[in-house]
FIBA-826011 format. One record per residue: residue in three letters; x, y, z of N, C-alpha, C in turn; residue number from 1. Coordinates in Angstrom, 3 decimals, padded with zeros to 6 digits. Example, Ala and Ser with C-alpha at 12.3 -4.5 7.8 and 13.67 -1.06 7.14 Angstrom:
('ALA',(013.190,-005.690,007.800),(012.300,-004.500,007.800),(013.200,-003.300,007.800),1),
('SER',(012.850,-002.250,007.080),(013.670,-001.060,007.140),(012.900,000.030,007.870),2),
// end
This chain:
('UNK',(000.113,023.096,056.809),(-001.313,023.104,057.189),(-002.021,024.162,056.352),1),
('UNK',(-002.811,023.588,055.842),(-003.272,024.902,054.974),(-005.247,024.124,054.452),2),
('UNK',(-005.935,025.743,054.076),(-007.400,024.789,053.972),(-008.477,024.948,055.102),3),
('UNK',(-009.475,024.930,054.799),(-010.110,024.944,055.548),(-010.326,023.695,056.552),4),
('UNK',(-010.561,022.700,055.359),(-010.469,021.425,056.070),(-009.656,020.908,056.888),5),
('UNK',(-008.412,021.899,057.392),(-007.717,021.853,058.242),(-007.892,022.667,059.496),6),
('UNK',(-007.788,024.119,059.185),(-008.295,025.221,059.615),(-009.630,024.976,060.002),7),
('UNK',(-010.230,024.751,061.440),(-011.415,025.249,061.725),(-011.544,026.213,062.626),8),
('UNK',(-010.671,026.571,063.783),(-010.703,027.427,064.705),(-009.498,028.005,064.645),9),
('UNK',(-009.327,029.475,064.189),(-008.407,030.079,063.679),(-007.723,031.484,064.955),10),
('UNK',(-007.228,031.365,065.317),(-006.506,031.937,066.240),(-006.193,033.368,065.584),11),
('UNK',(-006.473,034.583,066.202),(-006.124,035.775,065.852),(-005.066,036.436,066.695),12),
('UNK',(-003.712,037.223,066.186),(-003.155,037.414,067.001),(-002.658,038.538,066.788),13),
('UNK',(-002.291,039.765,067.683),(-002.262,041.222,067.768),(-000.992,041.293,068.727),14),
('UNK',(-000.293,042.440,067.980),(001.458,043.351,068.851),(000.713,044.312,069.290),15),
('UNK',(000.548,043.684,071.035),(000.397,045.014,071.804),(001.376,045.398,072.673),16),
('UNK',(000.763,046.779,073.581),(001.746,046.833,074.519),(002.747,047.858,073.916),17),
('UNK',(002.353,048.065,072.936),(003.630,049.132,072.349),(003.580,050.708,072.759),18),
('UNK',(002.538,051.070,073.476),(003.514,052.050,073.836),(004.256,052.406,074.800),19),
('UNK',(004.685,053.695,074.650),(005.790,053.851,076.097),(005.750,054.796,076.290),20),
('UNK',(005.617,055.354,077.773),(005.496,056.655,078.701),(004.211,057.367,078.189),21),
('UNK',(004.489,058.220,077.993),(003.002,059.250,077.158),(002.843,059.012,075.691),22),
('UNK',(003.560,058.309,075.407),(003.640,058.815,073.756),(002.524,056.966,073.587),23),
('UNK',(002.186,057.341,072.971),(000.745,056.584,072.709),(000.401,055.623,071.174),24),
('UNK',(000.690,054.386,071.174),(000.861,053.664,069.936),(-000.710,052.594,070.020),25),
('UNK',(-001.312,053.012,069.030),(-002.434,051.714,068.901),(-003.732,051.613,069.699),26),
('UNK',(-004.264,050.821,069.861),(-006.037,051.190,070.561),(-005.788,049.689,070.984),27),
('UNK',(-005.296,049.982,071.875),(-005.410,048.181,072.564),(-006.694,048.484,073.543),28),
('UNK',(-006.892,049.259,074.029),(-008.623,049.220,074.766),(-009.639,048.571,073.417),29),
('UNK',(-009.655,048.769,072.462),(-010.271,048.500,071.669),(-010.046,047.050,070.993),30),
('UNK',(-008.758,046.888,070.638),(-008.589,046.086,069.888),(-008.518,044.809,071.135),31),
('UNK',(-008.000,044.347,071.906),(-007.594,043.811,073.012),(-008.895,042.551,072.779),32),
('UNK',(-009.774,043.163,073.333),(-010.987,042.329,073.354),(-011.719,041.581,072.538),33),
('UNK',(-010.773,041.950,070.606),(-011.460,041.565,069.676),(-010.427,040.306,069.359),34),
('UNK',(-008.938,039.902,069.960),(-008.560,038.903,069.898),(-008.358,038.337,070.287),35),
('UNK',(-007.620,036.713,070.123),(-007.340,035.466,070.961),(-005.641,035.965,071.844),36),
('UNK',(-004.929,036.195,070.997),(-003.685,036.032,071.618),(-002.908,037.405,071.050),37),
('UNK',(-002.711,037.674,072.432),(-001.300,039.047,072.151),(000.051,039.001,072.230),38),
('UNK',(000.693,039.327,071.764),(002.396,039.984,071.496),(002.558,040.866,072.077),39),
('UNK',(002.670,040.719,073.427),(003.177,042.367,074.447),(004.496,042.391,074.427),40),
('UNK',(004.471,043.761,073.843),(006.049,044.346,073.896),(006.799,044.219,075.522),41),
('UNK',(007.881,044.432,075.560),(008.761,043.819,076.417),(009.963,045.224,077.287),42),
('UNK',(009.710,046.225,076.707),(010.762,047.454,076.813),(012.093,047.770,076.073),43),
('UNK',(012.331,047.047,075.291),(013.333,047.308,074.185),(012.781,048.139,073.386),44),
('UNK',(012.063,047.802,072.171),(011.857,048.536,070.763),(010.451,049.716,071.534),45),
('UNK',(009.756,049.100,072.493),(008.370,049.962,072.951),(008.141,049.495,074.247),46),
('UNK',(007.304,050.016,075.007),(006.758,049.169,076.280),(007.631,049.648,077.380),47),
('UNK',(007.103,050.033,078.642),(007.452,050.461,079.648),(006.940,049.884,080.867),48),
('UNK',(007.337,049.735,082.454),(006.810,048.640,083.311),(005.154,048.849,083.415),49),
('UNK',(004.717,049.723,083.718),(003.237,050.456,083.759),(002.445,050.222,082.650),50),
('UNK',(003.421,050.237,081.282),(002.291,049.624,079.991),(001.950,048.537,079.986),51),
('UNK',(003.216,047.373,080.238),(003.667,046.077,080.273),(002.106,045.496,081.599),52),
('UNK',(002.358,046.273,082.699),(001.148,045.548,083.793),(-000.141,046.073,083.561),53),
('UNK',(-000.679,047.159,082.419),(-001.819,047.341,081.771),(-002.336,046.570,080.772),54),
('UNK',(-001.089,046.546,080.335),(-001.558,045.422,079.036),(-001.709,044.250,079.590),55),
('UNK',(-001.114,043.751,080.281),(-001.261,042.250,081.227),(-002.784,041.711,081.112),56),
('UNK',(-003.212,043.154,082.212),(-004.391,043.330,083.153),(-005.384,043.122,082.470),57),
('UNK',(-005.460,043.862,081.440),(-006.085,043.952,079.825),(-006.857,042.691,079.289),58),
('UNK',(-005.586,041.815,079.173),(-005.508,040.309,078.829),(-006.158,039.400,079.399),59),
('UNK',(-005.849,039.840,080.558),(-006.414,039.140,081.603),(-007.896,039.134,081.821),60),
('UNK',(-008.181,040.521,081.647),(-010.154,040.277,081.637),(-010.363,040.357,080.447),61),
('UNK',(-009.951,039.972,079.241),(-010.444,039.801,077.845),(-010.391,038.110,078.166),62),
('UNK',(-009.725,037.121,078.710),(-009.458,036.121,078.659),(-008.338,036.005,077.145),63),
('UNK',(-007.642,036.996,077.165),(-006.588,036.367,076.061),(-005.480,036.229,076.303),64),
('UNK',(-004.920,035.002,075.470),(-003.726,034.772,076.036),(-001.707,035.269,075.262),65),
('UNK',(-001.405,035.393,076.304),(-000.341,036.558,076.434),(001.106,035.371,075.876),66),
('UNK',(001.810,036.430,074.935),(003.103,036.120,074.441),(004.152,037.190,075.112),67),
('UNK',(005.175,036.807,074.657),(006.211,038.315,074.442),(006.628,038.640,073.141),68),
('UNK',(007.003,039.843,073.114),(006.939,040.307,072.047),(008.778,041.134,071.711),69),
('UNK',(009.453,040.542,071.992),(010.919,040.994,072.138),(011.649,041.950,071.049),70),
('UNK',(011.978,042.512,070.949),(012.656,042.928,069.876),(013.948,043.878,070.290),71),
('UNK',(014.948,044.649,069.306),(016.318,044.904,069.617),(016.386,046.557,070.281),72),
('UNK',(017.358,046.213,071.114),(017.147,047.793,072.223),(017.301,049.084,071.253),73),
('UNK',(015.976,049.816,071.244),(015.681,050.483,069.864),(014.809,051.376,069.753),74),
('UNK',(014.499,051.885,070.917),(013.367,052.470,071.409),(013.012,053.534,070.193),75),
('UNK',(014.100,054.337,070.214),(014.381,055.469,069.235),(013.653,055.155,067.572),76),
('UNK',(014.351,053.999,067.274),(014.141,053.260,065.619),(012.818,052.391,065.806),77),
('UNK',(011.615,052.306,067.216),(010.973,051.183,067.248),(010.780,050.328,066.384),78),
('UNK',(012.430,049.956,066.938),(013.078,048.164,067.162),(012.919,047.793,065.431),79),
('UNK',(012.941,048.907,064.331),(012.871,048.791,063.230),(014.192,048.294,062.408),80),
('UNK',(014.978,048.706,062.925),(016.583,049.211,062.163),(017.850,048.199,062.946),81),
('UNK',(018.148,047.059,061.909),(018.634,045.817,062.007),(020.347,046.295,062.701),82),
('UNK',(020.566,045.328,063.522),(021.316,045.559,064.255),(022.661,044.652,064.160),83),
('UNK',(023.818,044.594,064.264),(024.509,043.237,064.465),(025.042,042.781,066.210),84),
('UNK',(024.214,041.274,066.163),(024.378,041.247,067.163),(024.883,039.917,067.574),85),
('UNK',(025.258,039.088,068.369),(026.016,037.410,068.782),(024.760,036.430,069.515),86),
('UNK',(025.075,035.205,069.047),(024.312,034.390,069.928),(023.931,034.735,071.266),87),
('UNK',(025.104,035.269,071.789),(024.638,035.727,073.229),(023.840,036.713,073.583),88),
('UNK',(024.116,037.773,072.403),(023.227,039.260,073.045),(021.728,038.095,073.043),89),
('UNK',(021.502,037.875,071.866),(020.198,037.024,071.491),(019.546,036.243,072.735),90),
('UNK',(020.152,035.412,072.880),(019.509,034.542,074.216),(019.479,035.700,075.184),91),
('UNK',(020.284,036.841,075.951),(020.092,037.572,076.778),(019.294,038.704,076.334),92),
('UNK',(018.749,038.943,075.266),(017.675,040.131,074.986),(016.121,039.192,075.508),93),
('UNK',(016.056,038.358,074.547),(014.965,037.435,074.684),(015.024,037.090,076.232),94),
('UNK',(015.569,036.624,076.987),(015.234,036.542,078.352),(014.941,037.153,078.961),95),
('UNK',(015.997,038.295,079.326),(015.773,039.684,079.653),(014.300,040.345,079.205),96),
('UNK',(013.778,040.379,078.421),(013.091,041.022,077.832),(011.189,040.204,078.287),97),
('UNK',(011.515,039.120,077.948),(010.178,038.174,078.291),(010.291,037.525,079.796),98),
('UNK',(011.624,037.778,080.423),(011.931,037.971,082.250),(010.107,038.888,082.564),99),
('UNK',(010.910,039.923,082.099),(010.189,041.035,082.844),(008.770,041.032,082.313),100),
('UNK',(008.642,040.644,081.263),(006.714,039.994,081.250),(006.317,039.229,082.031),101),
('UNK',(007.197,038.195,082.123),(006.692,036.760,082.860),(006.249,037.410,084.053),102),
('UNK',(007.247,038.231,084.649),(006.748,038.643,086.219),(005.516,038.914,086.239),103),
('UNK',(005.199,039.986,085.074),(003.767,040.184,084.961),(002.613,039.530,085.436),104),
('UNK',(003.220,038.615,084.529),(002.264,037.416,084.302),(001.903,036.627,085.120),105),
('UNK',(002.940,036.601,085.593),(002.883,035.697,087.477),(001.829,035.711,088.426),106),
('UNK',(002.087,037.492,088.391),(001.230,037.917,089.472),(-000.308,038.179,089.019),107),
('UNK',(-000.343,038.410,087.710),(-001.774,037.868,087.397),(-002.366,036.716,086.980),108),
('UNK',(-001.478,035.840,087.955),(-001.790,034.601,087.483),(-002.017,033.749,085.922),109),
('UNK',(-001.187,034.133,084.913),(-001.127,034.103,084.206),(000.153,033.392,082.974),110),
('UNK',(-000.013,032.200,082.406),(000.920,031.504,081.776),(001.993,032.629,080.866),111),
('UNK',(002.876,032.032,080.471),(003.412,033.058,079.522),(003.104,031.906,078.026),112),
('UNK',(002.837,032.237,076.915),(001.908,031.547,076.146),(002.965,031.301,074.849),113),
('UNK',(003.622,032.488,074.745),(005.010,032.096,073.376),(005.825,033.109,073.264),114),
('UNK',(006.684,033.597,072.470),(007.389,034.105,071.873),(006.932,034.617,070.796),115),
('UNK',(007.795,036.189,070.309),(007.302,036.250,068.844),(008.610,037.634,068.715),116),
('UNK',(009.298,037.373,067.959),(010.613,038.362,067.568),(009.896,039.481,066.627),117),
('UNK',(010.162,040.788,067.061),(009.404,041.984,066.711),(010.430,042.514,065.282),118),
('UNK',(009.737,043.069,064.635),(010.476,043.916,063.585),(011.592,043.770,062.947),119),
('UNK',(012.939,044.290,063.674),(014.119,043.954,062.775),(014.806,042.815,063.439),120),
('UNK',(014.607,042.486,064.331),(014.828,041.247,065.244),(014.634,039.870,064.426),121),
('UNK',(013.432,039.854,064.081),(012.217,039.423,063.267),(013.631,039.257,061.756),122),
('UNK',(013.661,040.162,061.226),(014.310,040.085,059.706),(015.499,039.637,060.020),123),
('UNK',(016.745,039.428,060.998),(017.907,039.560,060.958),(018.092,037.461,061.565),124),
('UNK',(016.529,037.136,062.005),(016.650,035.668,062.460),(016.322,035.098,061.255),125),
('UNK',(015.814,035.491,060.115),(015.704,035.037,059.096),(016.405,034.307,058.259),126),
('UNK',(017.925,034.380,058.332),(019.084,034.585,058.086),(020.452,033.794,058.954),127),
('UNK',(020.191,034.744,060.247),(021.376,034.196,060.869),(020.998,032.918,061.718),128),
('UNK',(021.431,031.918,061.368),(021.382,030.831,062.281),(022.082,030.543,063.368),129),
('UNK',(023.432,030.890,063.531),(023.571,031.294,065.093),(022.644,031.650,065.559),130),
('UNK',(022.580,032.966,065.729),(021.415,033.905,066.552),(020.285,033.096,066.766),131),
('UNK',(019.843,032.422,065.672),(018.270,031.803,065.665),(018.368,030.571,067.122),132),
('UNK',(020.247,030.237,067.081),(020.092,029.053,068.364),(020.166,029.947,069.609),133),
('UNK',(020.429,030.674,069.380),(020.454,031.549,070.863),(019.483,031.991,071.211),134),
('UNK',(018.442,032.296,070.350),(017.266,033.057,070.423),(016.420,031.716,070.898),135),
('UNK',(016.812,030.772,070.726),(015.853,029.266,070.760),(016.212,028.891,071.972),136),
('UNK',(017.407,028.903,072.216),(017.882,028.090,073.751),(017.193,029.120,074.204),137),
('UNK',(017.014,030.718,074.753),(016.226,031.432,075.446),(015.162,030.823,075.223),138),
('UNK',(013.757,030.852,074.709),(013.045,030.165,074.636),(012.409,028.781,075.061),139),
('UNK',(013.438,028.168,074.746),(013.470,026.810,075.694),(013.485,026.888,077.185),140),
('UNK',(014.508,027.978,077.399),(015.057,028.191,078.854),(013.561,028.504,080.022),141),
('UNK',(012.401,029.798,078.538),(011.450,030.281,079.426),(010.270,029.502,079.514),142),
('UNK',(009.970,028.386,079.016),(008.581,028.066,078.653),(008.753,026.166,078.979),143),
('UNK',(008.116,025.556,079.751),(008.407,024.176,079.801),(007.870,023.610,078.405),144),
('UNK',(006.427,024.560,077.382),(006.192,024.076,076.092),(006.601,025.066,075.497),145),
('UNK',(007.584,025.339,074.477),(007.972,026.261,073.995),(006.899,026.426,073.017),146),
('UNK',(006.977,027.726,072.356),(006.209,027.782,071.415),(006.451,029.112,070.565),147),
('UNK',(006.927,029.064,069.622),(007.512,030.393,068.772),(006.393,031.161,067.256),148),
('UNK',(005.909,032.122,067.808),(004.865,032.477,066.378),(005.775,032.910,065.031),149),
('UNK',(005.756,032.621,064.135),(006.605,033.317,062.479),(005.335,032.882,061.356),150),
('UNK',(005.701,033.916,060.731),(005.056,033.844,059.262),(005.567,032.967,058.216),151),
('UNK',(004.560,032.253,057.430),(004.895,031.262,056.563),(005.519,032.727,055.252),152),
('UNK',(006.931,032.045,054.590),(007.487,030.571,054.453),(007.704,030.327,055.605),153),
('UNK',(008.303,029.132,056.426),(009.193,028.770,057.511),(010.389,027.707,057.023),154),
('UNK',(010.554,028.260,055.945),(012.397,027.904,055.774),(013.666,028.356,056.061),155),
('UNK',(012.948,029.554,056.903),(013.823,030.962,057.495),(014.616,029.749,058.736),156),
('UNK',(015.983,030.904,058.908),(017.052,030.126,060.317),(016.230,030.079,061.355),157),
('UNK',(015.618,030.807,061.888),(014.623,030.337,063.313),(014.022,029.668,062.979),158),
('UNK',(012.677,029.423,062.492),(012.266,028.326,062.137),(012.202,026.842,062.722),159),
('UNK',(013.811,026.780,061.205),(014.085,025.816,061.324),(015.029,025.058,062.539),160),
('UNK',(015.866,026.251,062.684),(016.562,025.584,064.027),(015.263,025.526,064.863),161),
('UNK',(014.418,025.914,065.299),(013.856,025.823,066.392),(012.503,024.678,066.405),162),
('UNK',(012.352,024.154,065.396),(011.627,022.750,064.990),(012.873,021.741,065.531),163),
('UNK',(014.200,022.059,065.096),(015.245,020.996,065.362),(015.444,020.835,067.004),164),
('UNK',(015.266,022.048,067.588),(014.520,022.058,068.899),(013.874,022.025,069.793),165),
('UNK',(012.862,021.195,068.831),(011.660,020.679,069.591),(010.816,021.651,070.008),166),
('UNK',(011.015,022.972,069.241),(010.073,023.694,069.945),(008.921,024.116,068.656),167),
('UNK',(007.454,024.570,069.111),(006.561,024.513,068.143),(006.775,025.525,067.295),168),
('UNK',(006.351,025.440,066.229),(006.682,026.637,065.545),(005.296,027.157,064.924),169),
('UNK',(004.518,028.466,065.385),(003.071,028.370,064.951),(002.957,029.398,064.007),170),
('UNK',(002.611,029.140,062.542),(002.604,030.061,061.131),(001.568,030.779,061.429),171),
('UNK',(002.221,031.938,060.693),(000.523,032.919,060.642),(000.745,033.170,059.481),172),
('UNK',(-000.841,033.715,058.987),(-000.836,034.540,057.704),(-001.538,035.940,058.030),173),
('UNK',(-001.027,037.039,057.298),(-000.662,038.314,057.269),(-002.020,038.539,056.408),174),
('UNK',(-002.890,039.838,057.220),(-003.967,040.140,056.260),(-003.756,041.807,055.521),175),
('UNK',(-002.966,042.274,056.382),(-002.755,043.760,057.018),(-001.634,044.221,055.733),176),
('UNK',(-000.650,043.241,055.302),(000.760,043.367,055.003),(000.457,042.901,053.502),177),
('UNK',(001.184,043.553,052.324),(000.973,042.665,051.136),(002.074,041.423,051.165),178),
('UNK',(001.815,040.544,050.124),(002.628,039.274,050.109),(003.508,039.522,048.563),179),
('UNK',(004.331,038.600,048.599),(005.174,038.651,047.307),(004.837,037.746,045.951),180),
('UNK',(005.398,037.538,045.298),(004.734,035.956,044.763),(005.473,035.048,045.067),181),
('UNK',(006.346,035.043,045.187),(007.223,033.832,046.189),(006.299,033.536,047.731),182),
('UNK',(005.094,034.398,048.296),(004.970,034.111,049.164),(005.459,034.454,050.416),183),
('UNK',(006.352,035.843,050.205),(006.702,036.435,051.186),(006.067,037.696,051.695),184),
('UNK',(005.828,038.030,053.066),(005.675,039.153,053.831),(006.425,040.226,053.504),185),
('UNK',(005.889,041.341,052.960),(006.322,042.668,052.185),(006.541,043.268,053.434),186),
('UNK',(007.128,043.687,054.423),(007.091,044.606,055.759),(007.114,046.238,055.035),187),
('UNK',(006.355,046.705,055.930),(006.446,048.083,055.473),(006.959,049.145,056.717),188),
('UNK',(007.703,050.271,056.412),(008.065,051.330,057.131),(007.378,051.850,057.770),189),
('UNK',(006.032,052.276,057.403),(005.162,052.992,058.030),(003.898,052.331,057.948),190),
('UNK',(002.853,052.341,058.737),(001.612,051.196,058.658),(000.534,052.201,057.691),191),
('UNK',(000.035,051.859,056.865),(-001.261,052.177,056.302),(-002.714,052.075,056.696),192),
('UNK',(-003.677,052.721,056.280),(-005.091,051.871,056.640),(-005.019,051.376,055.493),193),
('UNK',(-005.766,049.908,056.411),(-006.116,048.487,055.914),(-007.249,048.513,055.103),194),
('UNK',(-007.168,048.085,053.952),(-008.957,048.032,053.033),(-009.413,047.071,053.699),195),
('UNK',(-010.329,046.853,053.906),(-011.165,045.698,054.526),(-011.377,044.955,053.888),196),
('UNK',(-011.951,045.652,052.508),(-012.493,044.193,051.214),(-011.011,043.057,051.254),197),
('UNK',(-010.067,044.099,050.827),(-009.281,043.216,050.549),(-008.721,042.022,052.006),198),
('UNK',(-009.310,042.601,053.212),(-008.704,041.313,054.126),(-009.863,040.508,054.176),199),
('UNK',(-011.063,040.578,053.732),(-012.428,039.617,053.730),(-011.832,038.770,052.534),200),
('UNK',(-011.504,039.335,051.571),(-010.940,038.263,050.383),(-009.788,037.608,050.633),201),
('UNK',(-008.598,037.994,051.504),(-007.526,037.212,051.533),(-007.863,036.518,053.272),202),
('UNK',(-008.551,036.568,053.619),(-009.114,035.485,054.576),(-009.921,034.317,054.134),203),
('UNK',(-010.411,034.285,053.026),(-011.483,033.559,052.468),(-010.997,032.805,051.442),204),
('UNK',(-009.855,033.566,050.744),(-008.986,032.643,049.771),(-007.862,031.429,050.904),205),
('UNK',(-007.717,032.001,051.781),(-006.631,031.058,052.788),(-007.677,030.366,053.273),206),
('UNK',(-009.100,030.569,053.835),(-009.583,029.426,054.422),(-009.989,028.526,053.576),207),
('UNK',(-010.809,028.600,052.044),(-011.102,027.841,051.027),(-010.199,027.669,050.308),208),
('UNK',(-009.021,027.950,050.128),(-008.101,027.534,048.961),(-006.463,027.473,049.426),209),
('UNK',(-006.386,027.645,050.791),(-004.854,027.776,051.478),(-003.853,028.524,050.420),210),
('UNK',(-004.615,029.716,049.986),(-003.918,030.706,048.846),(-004.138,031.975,049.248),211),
('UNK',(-003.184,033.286,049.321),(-003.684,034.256,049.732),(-002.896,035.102,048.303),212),
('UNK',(-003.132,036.249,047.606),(-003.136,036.823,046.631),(-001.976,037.253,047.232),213),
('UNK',(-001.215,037.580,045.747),(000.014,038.375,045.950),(-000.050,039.688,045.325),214),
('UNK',(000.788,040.291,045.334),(000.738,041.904,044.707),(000.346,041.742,043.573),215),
('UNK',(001.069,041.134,042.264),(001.138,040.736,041.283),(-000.487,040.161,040.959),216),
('UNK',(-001.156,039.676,042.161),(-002.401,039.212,041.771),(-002.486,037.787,041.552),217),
('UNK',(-001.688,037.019,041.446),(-001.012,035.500,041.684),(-001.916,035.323,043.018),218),
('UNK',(-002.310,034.187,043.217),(-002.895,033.054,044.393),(-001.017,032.328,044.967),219),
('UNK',(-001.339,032.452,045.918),(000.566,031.779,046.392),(-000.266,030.943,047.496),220),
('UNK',(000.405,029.747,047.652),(-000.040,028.829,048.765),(000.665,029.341,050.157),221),
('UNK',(-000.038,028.701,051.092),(000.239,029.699,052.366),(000.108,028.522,053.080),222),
('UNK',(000.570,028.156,054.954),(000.826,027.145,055.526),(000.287,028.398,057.307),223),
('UNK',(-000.989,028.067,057.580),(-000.637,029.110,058.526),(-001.957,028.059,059.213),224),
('UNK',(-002.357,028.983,061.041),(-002.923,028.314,061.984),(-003.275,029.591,062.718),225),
('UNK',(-002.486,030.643,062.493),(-002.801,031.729,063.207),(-002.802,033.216,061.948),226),
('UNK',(-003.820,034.189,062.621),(-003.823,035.255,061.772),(-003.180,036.704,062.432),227),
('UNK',(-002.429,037.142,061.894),(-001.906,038.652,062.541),(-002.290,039.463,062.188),228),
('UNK',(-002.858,040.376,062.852),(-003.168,042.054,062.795),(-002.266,042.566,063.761),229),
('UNK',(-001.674,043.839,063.213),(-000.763,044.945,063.592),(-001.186,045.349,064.315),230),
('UNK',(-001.421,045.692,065.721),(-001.824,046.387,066.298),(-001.232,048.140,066.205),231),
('UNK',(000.058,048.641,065.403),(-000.053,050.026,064.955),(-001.086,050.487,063.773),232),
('UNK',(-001.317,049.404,063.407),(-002.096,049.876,061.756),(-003.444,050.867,062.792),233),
('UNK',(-003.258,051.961,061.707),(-004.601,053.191,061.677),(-005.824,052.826,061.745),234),
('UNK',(-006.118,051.065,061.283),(-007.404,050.886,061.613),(-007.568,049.174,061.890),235),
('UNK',(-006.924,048.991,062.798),(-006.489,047.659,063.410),(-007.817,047.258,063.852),236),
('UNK',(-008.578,047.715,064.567),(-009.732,047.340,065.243),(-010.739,046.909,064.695),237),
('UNK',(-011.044,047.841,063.442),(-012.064,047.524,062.090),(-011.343,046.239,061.543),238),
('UNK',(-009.843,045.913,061.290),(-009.616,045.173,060.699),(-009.526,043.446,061.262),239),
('UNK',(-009.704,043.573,062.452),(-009.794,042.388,063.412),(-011.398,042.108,062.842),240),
('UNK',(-012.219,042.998,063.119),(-013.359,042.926,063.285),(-013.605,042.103,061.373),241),
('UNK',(-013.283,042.532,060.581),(-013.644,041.725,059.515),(-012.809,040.775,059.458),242),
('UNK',(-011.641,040.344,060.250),(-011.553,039.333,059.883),(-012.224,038.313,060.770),243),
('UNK',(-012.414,038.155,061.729),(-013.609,037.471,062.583),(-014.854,037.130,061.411),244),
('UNK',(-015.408,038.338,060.781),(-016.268,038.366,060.023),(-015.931,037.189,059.241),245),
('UNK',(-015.210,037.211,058.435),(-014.642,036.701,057.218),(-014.336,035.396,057.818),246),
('UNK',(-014.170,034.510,058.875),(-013.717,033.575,059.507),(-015.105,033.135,059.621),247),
('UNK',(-015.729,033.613,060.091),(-017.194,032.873,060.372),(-017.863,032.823,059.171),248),
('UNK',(-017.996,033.665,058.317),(-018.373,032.970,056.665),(-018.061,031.970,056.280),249),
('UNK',(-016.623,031.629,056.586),(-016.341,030.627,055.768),(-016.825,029.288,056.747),250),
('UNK',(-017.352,029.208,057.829),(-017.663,028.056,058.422),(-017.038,028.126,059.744),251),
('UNK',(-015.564,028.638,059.959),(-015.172,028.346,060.829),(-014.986,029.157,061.892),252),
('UNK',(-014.065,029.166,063.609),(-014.508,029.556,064.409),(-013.519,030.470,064.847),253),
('UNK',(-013.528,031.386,065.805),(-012.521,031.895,066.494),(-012.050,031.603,067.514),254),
('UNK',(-010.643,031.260,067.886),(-010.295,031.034,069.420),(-009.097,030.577,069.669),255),
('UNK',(-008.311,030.750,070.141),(-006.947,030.414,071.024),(-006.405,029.269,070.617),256),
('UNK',(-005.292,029.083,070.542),(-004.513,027.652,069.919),(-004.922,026.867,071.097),257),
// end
């Protein structure tokens, strides 16, 4: 899917929920309200029960709708630093982990909306296809419509096992993150502030040309439906805010899959 002519109402989506106890990650008062759909952390890599039913609550009077955001027990490394782990830990992190959202969610009357594998979780399903079925049967297990967020390419092992599973698989493109020329997501160690120009231009090249610039300066084709902002980045809030901007220039709209 790629284009505008495909793309008209573009879904924005933000990792909240990350912090834990006192120690304080991100401006979700701020940012919260400027998107469609969140990634609440879960208590592994970030997130604690009290953040987890703030952030809920949050969601809940923004009208946005709520994922989980799982990643590997990691509090220390937030959930950065790749782990080896079995089909089983996999299906039992992911349950375990989006269990204790759902409750959340319950009681604020509230769907649980998808999945989305955090950080090194994220890099290690890339790869292992076991894991990716374990991580999928969880998934299946929590959601009567499954629905899993990843960044284009999607030739990665989750992915694909999890298309073979009937479950949706919804691409985003990265405004925050540089790309490769192959078209890959550069992850970085530590978050930067975001130039803005440059996410008004690589929003505008993906909605008119389903191309977003690579380091190299190359146009790379891109396959996406949803847009991610970091909710750690230093200036996440400004950077939602132009891309909304940059979405409505080009014609089209903002709002929830």
């Amino acid at each position: 899917m790629t284009g505008a002519a495909v793309v008209r109402t573009v879904d924005i989506n933000s990792d909240c929920g990350e912090s834990f106890g006192n120690w304080v990650m991100g401006d979700d008062e701020a940012l919260i309200p400027l998107i469609t759909t969140a990634n609440v952390a879960c208590g592994y890599h970030a997130s604690d029960p009290l953040t987890m039913r703030s952030t809920v609550a949050r969601c809940a009077a923004a009208g946005v709708a709520v994922g989980s955001h799982p990643g590997l027990p990691d509090l220390l490394g937030f959930g950065r630093r790749p782990m080896k782990i079995t089909p089983d830990d996999g299906y039992a992190y992911v349950m375990y982990q989006t269990g204790a959202l759902r409750a959340f969610l319950d009681a604020a009357g509230l769907p649980l909306h998808h999945v989305k594998p955090h950080g090194a979780f994220y890099s290690i399903l890339r790869e292992d296809e076991p894991l990716a079925e374990g991580v999928c049967a969880a998934i299946r297990d929590l959601m009567p419509e499954p629905l899993v967020y990843w960044p284009d390419p999607t030739d990665a092992a989750l992915p694909r096992v999890a298309r073979k599973q009937g479950i949706r698989v919804v691409v985003e493109a990265y405004v925050d993150l540089p790309y490769s020329p192959k078209g890959e997501v550069i992850l970085q160690r530590s978050k930067e502030e975001t130039d803005l120009d440059r996410v008004r231009s690589q929003i505008t090249h993906w909605l008119t040309e389903g191309k977003v610039e690579a380091i190299d300066g190359t146009l790379v084709p891109i396959e996406a439906e949803s847009v991610c902002v970091h909710g750690d980045g230093p200036n996440a809030a400004e950077v939602v805010e132009a891309v909304r901007a940059a979405i409505e220039a080009c014609g089209c709209s903002v709002g929830p899959l």
